[in-house]
C-alpha positions as CSV (number, residue, x, y, z in Angstrom):
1,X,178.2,172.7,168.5
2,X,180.4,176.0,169.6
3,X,180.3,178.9,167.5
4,X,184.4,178.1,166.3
5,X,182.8,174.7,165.0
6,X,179.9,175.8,163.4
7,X,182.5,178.8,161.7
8,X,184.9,175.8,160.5
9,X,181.9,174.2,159.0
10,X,180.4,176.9,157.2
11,X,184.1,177.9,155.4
12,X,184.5,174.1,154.6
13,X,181.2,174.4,152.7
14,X,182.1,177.4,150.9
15,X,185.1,176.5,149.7
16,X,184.3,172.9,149.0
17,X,181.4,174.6,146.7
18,X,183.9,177.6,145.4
19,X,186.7,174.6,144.5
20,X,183.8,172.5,143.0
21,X,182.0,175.0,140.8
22,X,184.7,176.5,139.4
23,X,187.2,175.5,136.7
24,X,190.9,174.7,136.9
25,X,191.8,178.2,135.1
26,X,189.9,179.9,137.6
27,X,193.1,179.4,139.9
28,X,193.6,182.6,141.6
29,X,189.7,181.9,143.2
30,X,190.7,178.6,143.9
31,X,193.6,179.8,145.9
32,X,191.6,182.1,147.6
33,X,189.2,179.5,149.0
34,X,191.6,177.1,149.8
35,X,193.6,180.1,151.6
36,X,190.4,181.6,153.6
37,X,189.5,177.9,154.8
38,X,193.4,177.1,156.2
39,X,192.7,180.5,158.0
40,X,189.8,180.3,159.4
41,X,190.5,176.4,160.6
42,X,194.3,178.1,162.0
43,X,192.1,180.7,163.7
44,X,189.3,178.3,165.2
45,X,191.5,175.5,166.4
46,X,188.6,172.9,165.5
47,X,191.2,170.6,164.5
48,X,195.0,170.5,165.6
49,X,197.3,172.8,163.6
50,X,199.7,170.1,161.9
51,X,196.3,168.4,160.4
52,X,195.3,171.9,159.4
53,X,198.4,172.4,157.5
54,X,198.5,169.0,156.0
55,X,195.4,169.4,155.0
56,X,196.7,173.2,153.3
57,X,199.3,171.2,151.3
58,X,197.2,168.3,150.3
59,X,194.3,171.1,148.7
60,X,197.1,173.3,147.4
61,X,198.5,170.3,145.3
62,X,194.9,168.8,144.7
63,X,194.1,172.3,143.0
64,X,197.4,172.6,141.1
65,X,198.0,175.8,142.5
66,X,201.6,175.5,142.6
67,X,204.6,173.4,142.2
68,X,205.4,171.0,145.1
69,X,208.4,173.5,145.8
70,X,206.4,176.2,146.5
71,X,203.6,174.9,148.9
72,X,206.2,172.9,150.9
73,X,208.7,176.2,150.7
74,X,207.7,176.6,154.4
75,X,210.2,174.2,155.3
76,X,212.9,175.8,154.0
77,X,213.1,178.9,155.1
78,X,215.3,180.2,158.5
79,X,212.1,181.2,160.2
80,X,211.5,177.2,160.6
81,X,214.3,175.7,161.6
82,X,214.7,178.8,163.5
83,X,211.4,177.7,165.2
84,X,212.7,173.8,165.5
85,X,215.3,174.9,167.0
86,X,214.1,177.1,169.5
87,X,211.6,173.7,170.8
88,X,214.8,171.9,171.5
89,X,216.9,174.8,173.0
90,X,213.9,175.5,175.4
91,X,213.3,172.1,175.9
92,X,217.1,171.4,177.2
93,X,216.7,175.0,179.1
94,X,213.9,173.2,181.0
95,X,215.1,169.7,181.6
96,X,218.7,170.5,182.7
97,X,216.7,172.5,185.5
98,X,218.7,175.5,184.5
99,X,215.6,177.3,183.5
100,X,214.5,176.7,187.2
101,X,218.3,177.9,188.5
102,X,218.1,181.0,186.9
103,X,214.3,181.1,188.1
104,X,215.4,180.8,191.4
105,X,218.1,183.7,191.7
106,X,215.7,185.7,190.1
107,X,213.1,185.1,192.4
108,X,215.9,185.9,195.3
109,X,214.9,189.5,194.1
110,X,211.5,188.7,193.6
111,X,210.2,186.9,196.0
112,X,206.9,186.6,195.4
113,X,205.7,189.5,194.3
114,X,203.9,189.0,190.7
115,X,204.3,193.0,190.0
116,X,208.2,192.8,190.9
117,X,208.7,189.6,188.6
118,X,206.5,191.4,185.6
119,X,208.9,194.0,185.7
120,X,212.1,192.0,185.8
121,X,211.3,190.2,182.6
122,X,209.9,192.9,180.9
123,X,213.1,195.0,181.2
124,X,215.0,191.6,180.5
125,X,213.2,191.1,177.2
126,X,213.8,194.6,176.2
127,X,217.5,194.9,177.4
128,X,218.0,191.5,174.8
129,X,216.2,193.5,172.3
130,X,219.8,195.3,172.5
131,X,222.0,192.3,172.4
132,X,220.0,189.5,169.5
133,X,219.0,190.8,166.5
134,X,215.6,188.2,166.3
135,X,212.9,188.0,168.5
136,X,212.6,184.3,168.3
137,X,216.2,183.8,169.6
138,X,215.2,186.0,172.6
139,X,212.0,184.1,172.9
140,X,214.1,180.9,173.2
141,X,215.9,182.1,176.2
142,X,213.4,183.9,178.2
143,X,210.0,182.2,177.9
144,X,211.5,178.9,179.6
145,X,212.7,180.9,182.4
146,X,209.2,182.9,183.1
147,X,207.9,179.6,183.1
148,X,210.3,178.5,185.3
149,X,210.0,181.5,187.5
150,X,206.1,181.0,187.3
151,X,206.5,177.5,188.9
152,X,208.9,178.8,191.9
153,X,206.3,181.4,192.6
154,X,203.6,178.8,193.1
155,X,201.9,179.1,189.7
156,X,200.9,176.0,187.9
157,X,201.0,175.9,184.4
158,X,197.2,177.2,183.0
159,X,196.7,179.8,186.0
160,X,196.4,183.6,185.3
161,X,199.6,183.7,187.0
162,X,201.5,181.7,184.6
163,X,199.7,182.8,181.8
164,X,200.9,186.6,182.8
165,X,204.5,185.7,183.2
166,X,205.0,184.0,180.2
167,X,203.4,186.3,178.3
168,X,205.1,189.0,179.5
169,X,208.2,187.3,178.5
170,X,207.3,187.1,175.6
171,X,205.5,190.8,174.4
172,X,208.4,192.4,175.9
173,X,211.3,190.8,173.6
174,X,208.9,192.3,170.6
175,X,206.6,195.0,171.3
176,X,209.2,197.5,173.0
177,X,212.3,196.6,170.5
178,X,211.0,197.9,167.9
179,X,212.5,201.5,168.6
180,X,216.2,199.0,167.9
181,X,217.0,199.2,163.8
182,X,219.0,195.8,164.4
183,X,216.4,194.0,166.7
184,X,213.8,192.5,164.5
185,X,213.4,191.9,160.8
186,X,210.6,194.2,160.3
187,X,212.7,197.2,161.2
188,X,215.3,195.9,158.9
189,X,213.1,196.1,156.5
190,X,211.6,199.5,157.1
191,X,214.9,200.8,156.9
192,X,215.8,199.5,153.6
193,X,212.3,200.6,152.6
194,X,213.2,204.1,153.4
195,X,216.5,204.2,151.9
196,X,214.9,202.5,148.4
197,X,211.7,204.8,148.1
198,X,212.8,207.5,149.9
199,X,216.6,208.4,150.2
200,X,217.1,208.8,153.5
201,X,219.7,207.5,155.6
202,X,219.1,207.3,158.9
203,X,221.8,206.2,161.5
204,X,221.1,204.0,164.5
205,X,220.9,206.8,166.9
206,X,218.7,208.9,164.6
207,X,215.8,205.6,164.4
208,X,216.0,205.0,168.0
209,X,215.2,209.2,168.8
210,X,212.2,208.6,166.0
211,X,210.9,205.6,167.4
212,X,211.4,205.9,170.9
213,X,208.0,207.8,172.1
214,X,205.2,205.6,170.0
215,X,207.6,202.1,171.7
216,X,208.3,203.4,175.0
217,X,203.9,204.2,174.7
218,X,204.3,200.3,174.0
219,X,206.4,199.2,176.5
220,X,204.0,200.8,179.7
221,X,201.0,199.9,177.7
222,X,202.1,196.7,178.0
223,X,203.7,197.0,181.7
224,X,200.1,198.5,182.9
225,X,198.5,195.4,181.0
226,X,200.4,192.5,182.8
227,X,200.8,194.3,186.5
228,X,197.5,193.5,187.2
229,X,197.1,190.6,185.4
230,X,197.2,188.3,188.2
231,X,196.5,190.5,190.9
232,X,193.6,188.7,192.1
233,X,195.3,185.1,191.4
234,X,196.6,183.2,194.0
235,X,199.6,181.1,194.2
236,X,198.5,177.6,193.4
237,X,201.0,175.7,195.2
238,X,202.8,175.5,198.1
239,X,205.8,178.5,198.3
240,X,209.1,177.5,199.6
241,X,212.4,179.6,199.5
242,X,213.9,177.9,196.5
243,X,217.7,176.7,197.1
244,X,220.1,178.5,194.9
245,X,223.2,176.0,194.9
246,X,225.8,176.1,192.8
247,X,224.8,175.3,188.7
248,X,226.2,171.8,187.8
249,X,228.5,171.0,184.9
250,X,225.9,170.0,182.4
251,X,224.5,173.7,183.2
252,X,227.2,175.6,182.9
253,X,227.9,173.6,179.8
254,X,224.6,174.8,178.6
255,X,224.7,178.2,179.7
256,X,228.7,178.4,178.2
257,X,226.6,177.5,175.1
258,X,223.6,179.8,175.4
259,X,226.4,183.0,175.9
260,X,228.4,181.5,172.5
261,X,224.8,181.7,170.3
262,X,224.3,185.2,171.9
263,X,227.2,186.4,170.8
264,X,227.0,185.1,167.3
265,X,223.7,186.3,167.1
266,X,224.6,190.3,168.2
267,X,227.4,190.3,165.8
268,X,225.7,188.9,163.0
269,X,226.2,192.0,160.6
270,X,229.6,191.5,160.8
271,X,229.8,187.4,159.5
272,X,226.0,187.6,158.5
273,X,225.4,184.3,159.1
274,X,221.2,183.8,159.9
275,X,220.0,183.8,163.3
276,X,218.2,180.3,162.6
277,X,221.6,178.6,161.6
278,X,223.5,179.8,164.5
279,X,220.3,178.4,166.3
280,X,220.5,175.1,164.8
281,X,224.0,174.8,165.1
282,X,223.4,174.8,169.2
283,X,220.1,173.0,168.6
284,X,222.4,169.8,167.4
285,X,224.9,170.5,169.9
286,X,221.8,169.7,172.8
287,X,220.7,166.5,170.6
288,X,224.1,165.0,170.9
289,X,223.4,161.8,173.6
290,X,226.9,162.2,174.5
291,X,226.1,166.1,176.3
292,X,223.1,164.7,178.4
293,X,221.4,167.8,177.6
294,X,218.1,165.3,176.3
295,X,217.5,161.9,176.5
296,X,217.9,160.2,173.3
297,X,214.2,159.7,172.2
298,X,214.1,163.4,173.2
299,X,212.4,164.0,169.8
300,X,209.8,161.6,169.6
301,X,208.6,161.9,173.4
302,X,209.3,165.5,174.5
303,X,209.6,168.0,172.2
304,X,206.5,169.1,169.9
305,X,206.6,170.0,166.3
306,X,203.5,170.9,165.8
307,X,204.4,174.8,166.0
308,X,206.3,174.7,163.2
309,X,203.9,172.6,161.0
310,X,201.7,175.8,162.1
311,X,204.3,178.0,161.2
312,X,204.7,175.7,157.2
313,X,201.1,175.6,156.9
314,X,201.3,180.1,157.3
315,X,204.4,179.9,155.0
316,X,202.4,178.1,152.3
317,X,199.6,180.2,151.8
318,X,201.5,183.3,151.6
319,X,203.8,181.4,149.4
320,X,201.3,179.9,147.0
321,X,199.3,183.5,147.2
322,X,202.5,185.4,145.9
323,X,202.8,182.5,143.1
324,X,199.7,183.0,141.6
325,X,199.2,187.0,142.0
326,X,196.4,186.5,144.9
327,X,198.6,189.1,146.5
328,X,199.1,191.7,143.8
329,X,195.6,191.4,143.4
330,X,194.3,192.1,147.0
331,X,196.7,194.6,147.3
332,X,195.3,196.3,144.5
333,X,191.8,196.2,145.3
334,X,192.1,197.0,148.9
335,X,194.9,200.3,148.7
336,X,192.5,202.6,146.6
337,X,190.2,202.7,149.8
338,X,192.9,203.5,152.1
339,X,192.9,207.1,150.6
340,X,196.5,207.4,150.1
341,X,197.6,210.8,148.9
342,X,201.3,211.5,147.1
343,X,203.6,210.8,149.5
């Protein structure tokens, strides 16, 4: 038995014995068992996600710890379907093979240099930071060409090589944008933080100037992480000098597409329609047989959900914690030990 199994096994008990032994007005320990064991089983991967968080669900109705609409809120919100969509759009990115013909003009300038291709993406994923105001949008677009480029370069998919591309694809359209007010939620939210509790107003050029040294720290941290990732891996397979022909109709279809949601999502504080329905709008555009973008059992043979079960399963327990004041009362047991002064 691994350690991860023998961790799984130990929270089951105690929270099979906390649920057990204590009564059905005792809901807020309750919660907190049930909440600690979906953690720990997300964290240890002993079972697969989506039975983790049907499992979540089935104890958080079991317990009564809140109304059906609460647990299962998960499935409602924009960061879901936001997530959904992203599966398919990647998917289509990968299976149209334009993934692989933007891969290849890339690696025109690449060649195959991992250091060269590191940097590439993580100045792409940063320069989106500037255009989508979401990190998963830029996610969708960039991951399935790293992996694309990964597989030109002669990495197979699992190899340190792969691995470091991908990742860096990914970091890079978070970490670094951070220093961008419109470029994730978080900073959204910092800023209306700032002008609730504190008054102040700062303007787009005034947060990048304050935020620019710690991120740009980020950024090389995470440059000088990835360079040498994969210094010592070799290429797995056989390197030829991909042919960059001329993208096909379906493609350029795809790509028109791609440019449309990018567009919608950089100008979104001006209609303010949410990144995740601009993404689901082109998510049903791919699913339509008629565009050849997926084949028609596209959802049942090739494109996972289990992600965003994951992602429901998360959604739950920070809904169901909020519900029944697990939250509040955390909070207030934990902040008196951070030694917060006035102000």
């Amino acid at each position: 038995m691994t350690s991860s199994q023998s961790l799984a096994g130990a929270a089951a008990l105690v929270a099979a014995a906390v649920v057990l032994t204590t009564s059905a007005d005792d809901i807020t320990i309750r919660v907190s068992a049930v909440s600690l064991l979906a953690i720990v089983f997300f964290a240890t991967r002993v079972v697969p996600e989506v039975l983790t968080a049907i499992w979540c669900f089935l104890a958080f109705l079991a317990i009564g710890a809140a109304p059906a609409d609460v647990i299962f809120s998960g499935f409602t919100t924009g960061g879901f379907w936001l997530l959904v969509s992203g599966l398919i759009i990647g998917s289509a990115i990968t299976q149209t093979g334009l993934g692989k013909q933007i891969a290849s003009r890339i690696f025109e300038r690449t060649g195959t240099s991992y250091s060269r291709a590191t940097l590439i993406l993580a100045f792409t994923g940063l320069g989106l930071g500037l255009l989508i105001p979401s990190t998963i949008p830029r996610i969708i677009i960039l991951v399935p060409i790293a992996a694309s480029l990964a597989e030109v370069m002669g990495y197979r998919p699992g190899t340190r090589g792969h691995i470091g591309l991908s990742v860096t694809a990914a970091a890079s359209t978070l970490l670094p944008t951070y220093a961008i007010l419109t470029a994730n939620l978080p900073t959204i939210v910092h800023y209306g933080a700032l002008e609730t509790l504190y008054g102040i107003h700062p303007s787009y050029a005034d947060y990048f100037i304050q935020q620019l040294p710690a991120n740009a720290v980020r950024f090389l941290l995470l440059v000088a992480v990835m360079l040498p990732f994969a210094k010592n891996a070799a290429q797995t397979t056989g390197i030829e000098q991909p042919r960059v022909e001329p993208l096909t109709r379906r493609q350029l279809y795809l790509l028109g597409l791609l440019a449309l949601a990018i567009v919608f999502w950089a100008t979104d504080s001006l209609h303010h329609i949410s990144p995740a329905w601009i993404a689901l709008t082109l998510a049903s555009f791919i699913l339509v047989p008629a565009t050849g973008f997926l084949k028609k059992d596209a959802m049942k043979t090739s494109i996972d959900l289990s992600p965003a079960f994951f992602l429901a399963g998360v959604f739950a327990v920070a809904a169901v914690a909020t519900h029944t004041g697990l939250n509040g009362l955390v909070a207030d047991t934990l902040i008196p030990y951070l030694g917060l002064g006035q102000g």
